[in-house]
C-alpha positions as YAML, in Angstrom:
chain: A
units: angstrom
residues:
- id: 1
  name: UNK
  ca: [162.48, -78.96, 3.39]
- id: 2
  name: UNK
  ca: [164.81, -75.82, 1.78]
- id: 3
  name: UNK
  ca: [168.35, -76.88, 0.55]
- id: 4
  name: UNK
  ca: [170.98, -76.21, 3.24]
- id: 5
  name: UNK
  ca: [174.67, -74.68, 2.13]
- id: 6
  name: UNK
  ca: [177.82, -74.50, 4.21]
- id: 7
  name: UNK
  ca: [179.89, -71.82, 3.49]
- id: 8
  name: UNK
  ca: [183.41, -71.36, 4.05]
- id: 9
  name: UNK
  ca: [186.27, -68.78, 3.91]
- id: 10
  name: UNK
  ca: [189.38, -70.15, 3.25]
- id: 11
  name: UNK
  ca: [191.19, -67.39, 1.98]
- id: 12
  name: UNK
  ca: [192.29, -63.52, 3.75]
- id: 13
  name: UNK
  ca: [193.19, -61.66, 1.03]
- id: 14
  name: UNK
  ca: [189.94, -60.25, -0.22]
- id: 15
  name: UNK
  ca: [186.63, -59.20, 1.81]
- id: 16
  name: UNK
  ca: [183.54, -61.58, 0.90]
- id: 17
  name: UNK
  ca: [179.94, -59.84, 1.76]
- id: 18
  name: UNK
  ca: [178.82, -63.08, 3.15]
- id: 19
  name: UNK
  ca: [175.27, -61.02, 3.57]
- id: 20
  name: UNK
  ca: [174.69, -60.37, 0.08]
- id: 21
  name: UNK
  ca: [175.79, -63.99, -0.71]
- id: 22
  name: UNK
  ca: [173.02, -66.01, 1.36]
- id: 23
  name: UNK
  ca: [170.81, -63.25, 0.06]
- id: 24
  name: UNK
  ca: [171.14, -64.79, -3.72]
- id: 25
  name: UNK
  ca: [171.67, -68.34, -2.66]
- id: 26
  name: UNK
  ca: [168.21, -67.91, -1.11]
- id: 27
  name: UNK
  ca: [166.97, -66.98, -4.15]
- id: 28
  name: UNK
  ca: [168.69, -69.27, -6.18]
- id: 29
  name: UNK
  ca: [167.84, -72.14, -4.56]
- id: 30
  name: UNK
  ca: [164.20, -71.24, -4.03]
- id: 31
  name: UNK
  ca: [164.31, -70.15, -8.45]
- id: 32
  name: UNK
  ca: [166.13, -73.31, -9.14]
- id: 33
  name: UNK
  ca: [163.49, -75.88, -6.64]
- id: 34
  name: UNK
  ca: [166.55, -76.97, -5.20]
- id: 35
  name: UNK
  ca: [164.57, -78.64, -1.92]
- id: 36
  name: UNK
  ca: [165.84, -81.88, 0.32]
- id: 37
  name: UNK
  ca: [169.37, -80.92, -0.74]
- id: 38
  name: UNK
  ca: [173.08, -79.63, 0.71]
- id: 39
  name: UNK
  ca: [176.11, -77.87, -0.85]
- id: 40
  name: UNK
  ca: [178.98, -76.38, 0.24]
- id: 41
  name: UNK
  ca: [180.66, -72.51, -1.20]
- id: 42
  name: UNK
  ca: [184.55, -72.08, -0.42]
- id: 43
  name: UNK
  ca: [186.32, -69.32, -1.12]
- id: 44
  name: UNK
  ca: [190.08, -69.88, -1.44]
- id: 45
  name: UNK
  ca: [193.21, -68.59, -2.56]
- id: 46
  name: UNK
  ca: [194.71, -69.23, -6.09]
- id: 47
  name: UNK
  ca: [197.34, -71.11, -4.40]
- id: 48
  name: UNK
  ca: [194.61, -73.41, -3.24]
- id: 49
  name: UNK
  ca: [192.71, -73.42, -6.69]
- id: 50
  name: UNK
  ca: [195.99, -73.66, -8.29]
- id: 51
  name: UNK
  ca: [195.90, -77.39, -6.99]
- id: 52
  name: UNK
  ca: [192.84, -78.17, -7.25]
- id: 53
  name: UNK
  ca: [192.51, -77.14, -10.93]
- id: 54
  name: UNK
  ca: [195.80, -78.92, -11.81]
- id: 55
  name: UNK
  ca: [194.58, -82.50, -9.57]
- id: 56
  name: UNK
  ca: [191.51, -82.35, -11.30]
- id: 57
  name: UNK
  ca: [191.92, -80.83, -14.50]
- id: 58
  name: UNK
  ca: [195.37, -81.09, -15.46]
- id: 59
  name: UNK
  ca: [195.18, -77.36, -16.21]
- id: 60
  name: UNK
  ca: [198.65, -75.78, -14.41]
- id: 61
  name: UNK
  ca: [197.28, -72.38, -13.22]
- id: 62
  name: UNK
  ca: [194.18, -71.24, -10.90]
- id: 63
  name: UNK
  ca: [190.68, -70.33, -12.13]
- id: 64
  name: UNK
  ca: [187.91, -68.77, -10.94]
- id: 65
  name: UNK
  ca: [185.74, -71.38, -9.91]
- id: 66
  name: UNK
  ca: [185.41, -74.65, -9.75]
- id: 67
  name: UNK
  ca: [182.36, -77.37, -9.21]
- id: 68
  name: UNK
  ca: [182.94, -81.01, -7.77]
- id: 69
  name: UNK
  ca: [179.86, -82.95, -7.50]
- id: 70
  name: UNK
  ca: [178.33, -84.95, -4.84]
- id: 71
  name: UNK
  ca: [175.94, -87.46, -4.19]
- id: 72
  name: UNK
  ca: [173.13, -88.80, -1.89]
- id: 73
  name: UNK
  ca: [171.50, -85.38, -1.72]
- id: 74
  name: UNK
  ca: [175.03, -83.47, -1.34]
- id: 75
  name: UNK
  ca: [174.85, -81.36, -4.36]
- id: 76
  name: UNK
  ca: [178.73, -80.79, -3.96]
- id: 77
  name: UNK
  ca: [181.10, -78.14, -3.76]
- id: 78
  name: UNK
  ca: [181.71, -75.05, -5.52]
- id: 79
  name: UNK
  ca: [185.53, -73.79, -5.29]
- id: 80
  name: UNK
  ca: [186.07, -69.79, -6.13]
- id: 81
  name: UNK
  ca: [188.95, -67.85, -5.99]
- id: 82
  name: UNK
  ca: [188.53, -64.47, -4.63]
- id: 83
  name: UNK
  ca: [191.97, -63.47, -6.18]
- id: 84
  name: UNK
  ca: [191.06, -64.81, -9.54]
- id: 85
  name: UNK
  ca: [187.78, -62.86, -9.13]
- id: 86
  name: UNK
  ca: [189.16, -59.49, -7.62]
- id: 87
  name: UNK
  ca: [191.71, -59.89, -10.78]
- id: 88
  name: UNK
  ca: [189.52, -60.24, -13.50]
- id: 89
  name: UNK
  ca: [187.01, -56.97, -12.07]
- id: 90
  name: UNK
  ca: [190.54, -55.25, -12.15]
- id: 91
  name: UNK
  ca: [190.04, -55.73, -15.80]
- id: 92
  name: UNK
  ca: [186.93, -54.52, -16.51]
- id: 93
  name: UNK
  ca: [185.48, -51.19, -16.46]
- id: 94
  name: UNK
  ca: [182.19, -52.11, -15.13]
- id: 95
  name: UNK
  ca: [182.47, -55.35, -13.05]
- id: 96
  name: UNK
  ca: [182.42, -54.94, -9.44]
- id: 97
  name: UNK
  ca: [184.03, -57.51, -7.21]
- id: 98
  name: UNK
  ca: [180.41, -58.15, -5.64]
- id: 99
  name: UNK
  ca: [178.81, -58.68, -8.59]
- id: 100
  name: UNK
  ca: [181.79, -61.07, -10.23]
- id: 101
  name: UNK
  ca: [181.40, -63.18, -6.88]
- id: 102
  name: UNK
  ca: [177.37, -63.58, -7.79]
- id: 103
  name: UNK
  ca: [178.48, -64.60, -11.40]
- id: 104
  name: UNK
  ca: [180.64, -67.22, -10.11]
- id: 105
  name: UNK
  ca: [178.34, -68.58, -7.85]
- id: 106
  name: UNK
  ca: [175.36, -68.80, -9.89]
- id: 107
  name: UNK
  ca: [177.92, -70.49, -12.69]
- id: 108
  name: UNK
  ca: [179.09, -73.19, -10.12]
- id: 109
  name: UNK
  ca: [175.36, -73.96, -8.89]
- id: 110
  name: UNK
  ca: [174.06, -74.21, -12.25]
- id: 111
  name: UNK
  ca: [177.26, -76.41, -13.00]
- id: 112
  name: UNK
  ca: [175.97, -78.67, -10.08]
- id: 113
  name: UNK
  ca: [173.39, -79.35, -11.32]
- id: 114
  name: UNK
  ca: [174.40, -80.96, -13.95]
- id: 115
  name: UNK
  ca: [174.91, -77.75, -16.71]
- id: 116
  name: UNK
  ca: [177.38, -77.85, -18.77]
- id: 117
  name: UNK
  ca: [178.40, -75.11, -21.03]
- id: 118
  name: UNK
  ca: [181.07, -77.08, -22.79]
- id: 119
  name: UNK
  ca: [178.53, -79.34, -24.43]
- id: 120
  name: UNK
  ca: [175.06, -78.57, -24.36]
- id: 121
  name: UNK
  ca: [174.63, -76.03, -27.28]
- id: 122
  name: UNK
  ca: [174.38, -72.91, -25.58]
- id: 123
  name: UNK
  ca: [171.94, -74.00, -22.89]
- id: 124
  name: UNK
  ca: [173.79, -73.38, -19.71]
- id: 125
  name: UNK
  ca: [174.48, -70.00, -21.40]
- id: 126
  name: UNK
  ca: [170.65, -69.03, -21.98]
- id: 127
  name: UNK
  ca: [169.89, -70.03, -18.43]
- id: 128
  name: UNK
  ca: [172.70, -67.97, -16.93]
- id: 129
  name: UNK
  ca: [171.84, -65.06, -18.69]
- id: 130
  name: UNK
  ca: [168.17, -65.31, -17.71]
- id: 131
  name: UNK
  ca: [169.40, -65.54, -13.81]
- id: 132
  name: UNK
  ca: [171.92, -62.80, -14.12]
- id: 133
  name: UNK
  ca: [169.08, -60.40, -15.35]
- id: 134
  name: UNK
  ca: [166.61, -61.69, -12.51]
- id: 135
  name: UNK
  ca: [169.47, -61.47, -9.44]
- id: 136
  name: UNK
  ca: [171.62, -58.23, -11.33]
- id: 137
  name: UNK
  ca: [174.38, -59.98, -10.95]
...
């Protein structure tokens, strides 16, 4: 059985190519063997991550994305801001708003699964780098 994700739109301020996102969830899921499994993608507003990063985190400000795990075969959710996102490709001379929306994606899925970046000596890292090269993103 292949994973199943929900994904949601919670936000109007910036246009989400919900086309090219199944596209790499398809193939991050099938890259990954993530089988007999659910999740959920949100995009929201800072406003909205703004609380959720301060309930959760203590941290007083929005990020880009953010994972909550589940359990009994719900992976969980992944959070992104699409104005945090649009911002930080404002930024950059390269990074397209696409592109940064892949990024965050693959970073919350990988953070799902258990990944984290914070404490597993560059590990998360490696692995992210190898899928970025695979999916361009």
């Amino acid at each position: 059985m292949s994973p199943s994700y929900l994904l949601l739109n919670r936000q109007r301020k910036h246009k989400v190519d919900f086309r090219s996102v199944r596209k790499l969830l398809s193939g991050l899921t099938q890259e990954l063997e993530l089988k007999n499994t659910s999740f959920s993608v949100v995009f929201v507003s800072d406003a909205e991550m703004h609380q959720y990063n301060l309930k959760y985190r203590g941290y007083d400000k929005p990020t880009d994305v953010l994972s909550f795990g589940g359990d009994d075969g719900y992976l969980g959710d992944i959070l992104i801001s699409t104005e945090t996102a649009y911002n930080q490709t404002r930024k950059s001379r390269t990074l397209k708003f696409d592109v940064n929306i892949s990024r965050l994606l693959l970073h919350g899925l990988l953070h799902l699964l258990g990944h984290d970046h914070a404490t597993d000596q560059g590990e998360m890292r490696a692995i992210e780098r190898r899928l970025r090269r695979k999916f361009r993103c």
